[in-house]
C-alpha positions in Angstrom: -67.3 28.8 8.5 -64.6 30.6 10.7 -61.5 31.6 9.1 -58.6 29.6 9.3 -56.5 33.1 9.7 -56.9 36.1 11.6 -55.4 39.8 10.9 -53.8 41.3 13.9 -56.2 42.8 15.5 -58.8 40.0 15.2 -56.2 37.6 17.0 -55.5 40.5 19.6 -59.0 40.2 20.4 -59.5 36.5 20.5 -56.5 36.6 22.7 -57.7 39.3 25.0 -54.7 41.7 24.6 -53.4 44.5 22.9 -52.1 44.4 19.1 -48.8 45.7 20.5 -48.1 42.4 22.9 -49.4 40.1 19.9 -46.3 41.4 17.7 -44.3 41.4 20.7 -45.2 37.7 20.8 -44.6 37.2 17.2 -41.3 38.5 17.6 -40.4 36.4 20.1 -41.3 33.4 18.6 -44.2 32.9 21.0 -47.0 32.8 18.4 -46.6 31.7 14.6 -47.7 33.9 12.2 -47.0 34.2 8.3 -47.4 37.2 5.8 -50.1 36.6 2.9 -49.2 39.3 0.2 -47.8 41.8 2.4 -49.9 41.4 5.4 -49.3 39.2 8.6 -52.3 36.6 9.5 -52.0 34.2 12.4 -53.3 30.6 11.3 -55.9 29.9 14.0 -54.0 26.7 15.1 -51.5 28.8 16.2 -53.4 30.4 18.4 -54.6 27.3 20.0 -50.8 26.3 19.9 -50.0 28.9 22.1 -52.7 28.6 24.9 -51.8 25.1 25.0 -48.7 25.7 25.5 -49.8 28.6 28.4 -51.9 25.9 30.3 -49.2 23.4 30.0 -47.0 25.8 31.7 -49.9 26.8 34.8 -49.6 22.5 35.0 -46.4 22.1 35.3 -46.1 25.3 38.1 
């Protein structure tokens, strides 16, 4: 079963970028995240949340 959150760096990787741009994306507002006891995980539909919302934004160029 895959996990329904990632860590930072695992969400980083799935996204192809650094762990730097992934909180820089957080902070922005760009990419949902939540904290879990202390620690940030991004729910996994977030993620697909966000490259949606990329490739509706390559459409509409």
């Amino acid at each position: 079963m895959e996990p329904l959150m990632l860590t930072v760096p695992q969400a980083a990787r799935a996204l192809a970028i650094s762990r730097s741009k992934l909180y820089e994306l957080i902070a922005s507002g760009a990419l949902r995240s939540v904290r879990v006891h202390g620690s940030r995980r991004i729910p996994r539909k977030a993620l697909e949340d966000y490259i949606d919302r990329l490739l509706a934004q390559e459409d509409a160029a």
